[in-house]
N, C-alpha and C positions, 0 to 999 in steps of 0.2 A: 504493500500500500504506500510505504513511503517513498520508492521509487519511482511512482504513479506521480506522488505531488511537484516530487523535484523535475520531476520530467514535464510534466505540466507546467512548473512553475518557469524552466528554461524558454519556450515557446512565449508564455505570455509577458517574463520580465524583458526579453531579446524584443520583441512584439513595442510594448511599451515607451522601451529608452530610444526605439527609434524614431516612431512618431515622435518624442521630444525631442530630437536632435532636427529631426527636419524642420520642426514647428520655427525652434530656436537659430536655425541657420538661413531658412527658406530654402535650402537646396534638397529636392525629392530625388538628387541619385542615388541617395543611402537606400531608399527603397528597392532600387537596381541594384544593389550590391547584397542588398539581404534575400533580393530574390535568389540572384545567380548563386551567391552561400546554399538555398535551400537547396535547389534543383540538382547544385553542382554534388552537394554533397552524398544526398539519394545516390546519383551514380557512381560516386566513390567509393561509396558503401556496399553496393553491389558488384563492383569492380575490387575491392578487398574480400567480398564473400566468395568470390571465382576463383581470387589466386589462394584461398583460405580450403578451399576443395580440393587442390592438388596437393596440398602439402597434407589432408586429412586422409585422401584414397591413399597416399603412401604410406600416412606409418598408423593407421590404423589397420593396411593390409598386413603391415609386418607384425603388431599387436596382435593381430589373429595366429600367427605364425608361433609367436613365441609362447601365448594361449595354449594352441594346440600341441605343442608342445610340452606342455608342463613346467613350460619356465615359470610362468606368472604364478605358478602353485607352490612352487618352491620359494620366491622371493616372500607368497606372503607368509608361510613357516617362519620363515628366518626374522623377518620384521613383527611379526605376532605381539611379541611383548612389549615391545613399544608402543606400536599403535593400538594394541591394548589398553595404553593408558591415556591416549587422545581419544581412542574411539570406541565407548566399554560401548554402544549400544548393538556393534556391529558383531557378529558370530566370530569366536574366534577359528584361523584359518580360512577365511573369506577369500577369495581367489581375488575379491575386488582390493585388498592388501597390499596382492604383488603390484598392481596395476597403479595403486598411488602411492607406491615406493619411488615405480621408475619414473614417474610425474614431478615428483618432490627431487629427484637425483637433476632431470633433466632442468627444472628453475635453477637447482645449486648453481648449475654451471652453465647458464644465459642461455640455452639451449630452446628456444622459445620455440621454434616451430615443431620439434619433438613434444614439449610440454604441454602444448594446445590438444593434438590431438591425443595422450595420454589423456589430461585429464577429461575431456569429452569423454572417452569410455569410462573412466571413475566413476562420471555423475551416469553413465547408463545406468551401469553397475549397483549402486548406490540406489538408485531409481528403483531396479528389482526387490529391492529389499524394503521399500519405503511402503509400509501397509498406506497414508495418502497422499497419492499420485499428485495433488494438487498443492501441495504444502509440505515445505522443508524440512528433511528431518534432521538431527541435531546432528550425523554426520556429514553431513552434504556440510550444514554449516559451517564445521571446525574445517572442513577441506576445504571452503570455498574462502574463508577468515585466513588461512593459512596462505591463499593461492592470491590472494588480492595483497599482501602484505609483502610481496615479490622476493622472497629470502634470494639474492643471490652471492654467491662467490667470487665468479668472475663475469665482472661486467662488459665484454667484449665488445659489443656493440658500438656501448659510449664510449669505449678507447680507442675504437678506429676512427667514429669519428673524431677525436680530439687529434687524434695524427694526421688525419686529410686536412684539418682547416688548423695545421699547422702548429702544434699546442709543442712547447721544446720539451714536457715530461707528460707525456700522454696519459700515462699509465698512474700518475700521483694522484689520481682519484679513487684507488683501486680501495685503500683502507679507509678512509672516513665512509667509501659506500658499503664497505663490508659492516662497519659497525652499526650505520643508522639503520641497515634493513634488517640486523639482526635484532635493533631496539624496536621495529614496526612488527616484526612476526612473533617476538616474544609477547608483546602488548595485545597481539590477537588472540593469541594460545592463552595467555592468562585471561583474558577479559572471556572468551566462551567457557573456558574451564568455568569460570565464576557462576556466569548466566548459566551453565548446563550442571554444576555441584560437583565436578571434577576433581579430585584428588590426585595432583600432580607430582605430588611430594614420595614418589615412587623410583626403587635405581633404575628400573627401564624408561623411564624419562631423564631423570638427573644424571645420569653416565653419558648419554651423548649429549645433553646440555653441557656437561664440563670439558668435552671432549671438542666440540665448538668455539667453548669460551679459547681453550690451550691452543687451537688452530689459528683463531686469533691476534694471539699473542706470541704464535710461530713465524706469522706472516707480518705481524710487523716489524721482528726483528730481520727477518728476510730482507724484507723491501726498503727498508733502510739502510743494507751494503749492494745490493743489486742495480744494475744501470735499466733505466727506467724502460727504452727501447728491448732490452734485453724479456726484461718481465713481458711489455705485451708482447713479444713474440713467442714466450711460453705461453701464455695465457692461451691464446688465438687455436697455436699446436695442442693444447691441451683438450680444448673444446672439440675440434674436428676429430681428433684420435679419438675419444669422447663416441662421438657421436657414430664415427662409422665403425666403432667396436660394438658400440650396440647392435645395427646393422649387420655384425658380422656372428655374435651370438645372438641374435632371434633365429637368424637363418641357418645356423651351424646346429643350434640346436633343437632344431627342426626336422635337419637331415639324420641326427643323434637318432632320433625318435622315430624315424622310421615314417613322419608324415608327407604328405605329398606337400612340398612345401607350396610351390607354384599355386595348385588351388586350394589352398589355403588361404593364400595373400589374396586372392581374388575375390573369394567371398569377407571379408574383411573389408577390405578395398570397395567393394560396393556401398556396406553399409559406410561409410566415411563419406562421399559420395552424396548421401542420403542424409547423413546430420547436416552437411552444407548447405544445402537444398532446405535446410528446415529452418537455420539459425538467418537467413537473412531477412529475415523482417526486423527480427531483433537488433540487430546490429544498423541496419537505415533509421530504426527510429532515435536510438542512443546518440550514433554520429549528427545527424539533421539537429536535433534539437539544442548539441555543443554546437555548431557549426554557423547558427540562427543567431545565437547567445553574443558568439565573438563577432559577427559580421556588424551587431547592431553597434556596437561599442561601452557594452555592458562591460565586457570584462577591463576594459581601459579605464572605466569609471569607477570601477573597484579597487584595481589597483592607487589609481592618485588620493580614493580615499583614505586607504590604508596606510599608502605612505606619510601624509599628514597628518593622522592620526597619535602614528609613530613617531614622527617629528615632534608633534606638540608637546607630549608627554617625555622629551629629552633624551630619548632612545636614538642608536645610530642606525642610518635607512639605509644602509650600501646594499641591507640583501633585501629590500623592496623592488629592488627591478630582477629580481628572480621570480617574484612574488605570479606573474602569469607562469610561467612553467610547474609551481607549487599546487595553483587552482587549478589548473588544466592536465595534472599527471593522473586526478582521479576517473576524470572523463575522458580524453581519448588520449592513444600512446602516441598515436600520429601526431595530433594537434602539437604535447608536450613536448615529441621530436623537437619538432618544427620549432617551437617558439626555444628550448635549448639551442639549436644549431643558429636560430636569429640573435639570441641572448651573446654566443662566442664573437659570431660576428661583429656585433655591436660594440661588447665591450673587449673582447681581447679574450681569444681560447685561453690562456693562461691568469685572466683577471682573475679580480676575485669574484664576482657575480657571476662571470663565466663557469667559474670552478663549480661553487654551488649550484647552478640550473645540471649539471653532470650528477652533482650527488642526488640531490632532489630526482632528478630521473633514474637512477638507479637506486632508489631508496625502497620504495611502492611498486608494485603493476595497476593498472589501470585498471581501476574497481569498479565500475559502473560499464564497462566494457567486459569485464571478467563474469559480473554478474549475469549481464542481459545473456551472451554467449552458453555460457552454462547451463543457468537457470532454462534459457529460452531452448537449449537442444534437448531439455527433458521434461517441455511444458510445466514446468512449476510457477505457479501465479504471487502464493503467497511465499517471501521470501521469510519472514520472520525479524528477527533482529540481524542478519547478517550484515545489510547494507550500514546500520549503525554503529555494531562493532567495525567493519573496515575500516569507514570514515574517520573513526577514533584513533587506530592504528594507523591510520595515514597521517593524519595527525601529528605524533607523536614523533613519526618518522621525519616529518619533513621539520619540525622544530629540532629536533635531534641533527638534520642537515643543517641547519644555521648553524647552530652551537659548533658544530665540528667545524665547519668551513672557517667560522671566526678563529677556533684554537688552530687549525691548520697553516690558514691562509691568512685569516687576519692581523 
C-alpha cells in the first residue's frame, strides 16, 4: 500500500511543480520536456525489460542445470544453519537455500546480472511455499530487506567507471563502500529480525558476522600497501573468474550427474523468458513515475532546499551536491548512474563530492526497483513493511557514506 502512495505521490508532486514553474516563468516547454520524460521513459523501460530477458533465459537456463543436478540441494545443506537463523519460517533443507546462497554470493561480488536472475527464482521459490499468494511472507521479506541493502564487496562497476572518466586512484573507493553497505545490510537484518522476533544472537549467524567484520579489516590493511591500479585489476579478474567458474560448475556438474545438460538449460531458459514477459509492466510504471519526478524539477527543488536548510543551521554543505544521487539510488540505478557519472564530471572524478556520489552508489541497490521487479514477477500486491524497512536501511547507508567520505576524503 505504501508503495501505491509514493508512486502516486511521484506523478502528482512531478504533475504539480511543473505547472508552477511554467505558471512562474511563462515558458510551457517544460510541459515538452515532461512529456518527452514520460513517453521516452515507457520505452526505456521496455527496452531494459528486452535486454533484462536475455540475460534471465541464460542463467536461469543454467539455474535449471545446476537444479537438476543437485547442486542447489547440496549448497542448501551446507548453508542450513545459517539461514536457519535469518529464515526459521522456511523448512529446513529447502532446495530454495541453495538458490539464495548463490544470489547472496553473486551481490558479494557486483555480479548483478547473475544476481537478478538468481534471485527471480528465490522469490519463485519462496512463492511455493507462501500459503498467501497475494501477500508477503516474512521470508521473501528478510531476502528482499537483505537484496535492497546491496551488500557488496567488490564494486566493479563504479571503479571502471572512475578509471574511464579518469579518476588517478580508481579503486580508493573500494573500503569506505565496503563499510557503508555493510552498515545498510546489517541495519536491514536487525531491523526485520526485530519486526519478525528473530533471535540473532546464535554462532551460525555471529561466526560469519565476525568473519566479515576480520575481512574487513584484512582489506584494509591490504589496500593500504597495494597500488590502487593494481587492486582494480584484481578486482575486475576476480569477478569474471567468479563468474565463469560458476558457468563452469552448473555445467560440469550436470554432466557429473548424468543429466542431459543441453535440455535442461532449455527448459529453464524458457521459463526466464517468461518472468521477463511478466515483470514489464512493473518496471514502466517505477521508471515513468522517477522519470516525470526529475523532468518536472522537483528533484532540483529538493535539493536547494536541503542545502539551505543545512547551511542555516551551520553545518558544512560540500556533500549537498551529492544529495540527487543519495534521492535517486533508491529509485532507479540508471537514473543514480547517471546523475554519479554527471556529479564526477562536474566536480572532478577524484573530488570530494565526486568520491561520495561513488560510495553513495555503491552503498544500497535500488529499492523500489528491486521491489517492483521481484514483488511484481511473483504477483505479490501486499508488500508489508518491507518497503519501510529498506528505506530505513538506505538511510542509514547513505548517512554512513557522508560520514566516511568526510573521515576519508575530507
Amino acid at each position: 500500500m505504501l508503495l501505491n502512495y509514493i508512486w502516486v505521490a511521484f506523478f502528482l508532486i512531478g504533475i504539480l511543480v511543473g505547472v508552477m514553474r511554467v505558471f512562474a516563468s511563462g515558458d510551457a516547454t517544460l510541459f515538452s520536456e515532461m512529456g518527452e520524460a514520460l513517453l521516452g521513459t515507457a520505452t526505456t523501460a521496455f527496452e531494459i525489460s528486452l535486454g533484462l530477458a536475455g540475460i534471465l533465459t541464460l542463467w536461469q537456463g543454467l539455474l535449471t542445470v545446476a537444479e537438476k543436478s543437485g547442486l542447489v540441494a547440496r549448497f542448501a545443506k551446507r548453508s542450513a544453519p545459517f539461514f536457519g537463523v535469518l529464515f526459521p519460517s522456511l523448512p529446513k533443507g529447502a532446495p530454495v537455500l541453495g538458490t539464495m546462497l548463490m544470489n547472496f554470493s553473486a551481490n558479494l561480488l557486483g555480479l548483478d546480472n547473475a544476481a537478478t536472475p538468481l534471485g527471480l527464482q528465490t522469490m519463485k521459490e519462496l512463492q511455493a511455499l507462501n500459503p498467501n499468494k497475494e501477500r508477503a511472507s516474512d521470508a521473501m521479506i528478510m531476502f528482499l530487506a537483505i537484496n535492497a541493502s546491496g551488500l557488496t564487496l567488490i564494486p566493479i562497476t563504479i571503479i571502471m567507471f572512475r578509471y574511464q572518466l579518469g579518476s588517478a586512484s580508481p579503486a580508493d573507493i573500494f573500503l569506505p563502500i565496503l563499510l557503508a553497505t555493510g552498515a545498510s545490510t546489517l541495519t536491514a537484518i536487525l531491523l526485520v529480525a526485530w519486526k519478525q522476533r528473530i533471535n540473532l544472537a546464535k554462532w551460525p549467524f555471529l561466526l560469519p558476522l565476525g568473519l566479515f567484520i576480520a575481512l574487513v579489516v584484512g582489506l584494509s590493511i591490504l589496500a593500504k600497501g597495494a597500488d590502487k591500479e593494481q587492486l582494480t585489476s584484481y578486482s575486475s579478474a576476480i569477478s569474471n573468474v567468479v563468474l565463469l567458474g560458476a558457468v563452469a560448475l552448473f555445467i560440469g556438474c550436470g554432466l557429473w550427474a548424468k543429466r542431459n545438460v543441453y535440455e535442461d538449460f532449455i527448459e529453464g531458459a524458457k521459463g526466464g523468458f517468461q518472468t521477463a514477459v511478466t515483470i514489464i509492466p512493473y518496471i514502466v510504471a517505477i521508471l515513468v513515475a522517477v522519470a516525470l519526478f526529475r523532468a518536472s524539477g522537483a528533484m532540483e527543488w529538493l535539493t536547494m532546499g536541503v542545502s539551505w536548510l543545512v547551511g542555516s543551521v551551520g553545518l558544512d554543505t560540500a556533500w549537498v551536491d551529492a544529495l540527487p544521487t543519495i534521492l535517486m539510488k533508491p529509485l532507479s540505478g540508471s537514473g543514480a548512474r547517471g546523475l554519479m557519472i554527471d556529479t564526477m564530471s562536474t566536480y572532478g572524478t577524484d573530488s570530494f563530492v565526486g568520491r561520495l556520489a561513488c560510495i553513495v552508489q555503491g552503498t544500497t541497490d535500488t529499492t523500489f526497483y528491486v521491489l517492483a521487479l521481484y514483488y511484481g514477477s511473483v504477483a505479490i500486491t501486499k508488500t508489508r513493511y518491507t518497503l519501510g524497512v529498506s528505506l530505513f536501511a538506505d538511510a542509514v547507508g547513505a548517512v554512513t557514506a557522508v560520514f566516511l567520505a568526510y573521515a576519508f576524503y575530507g
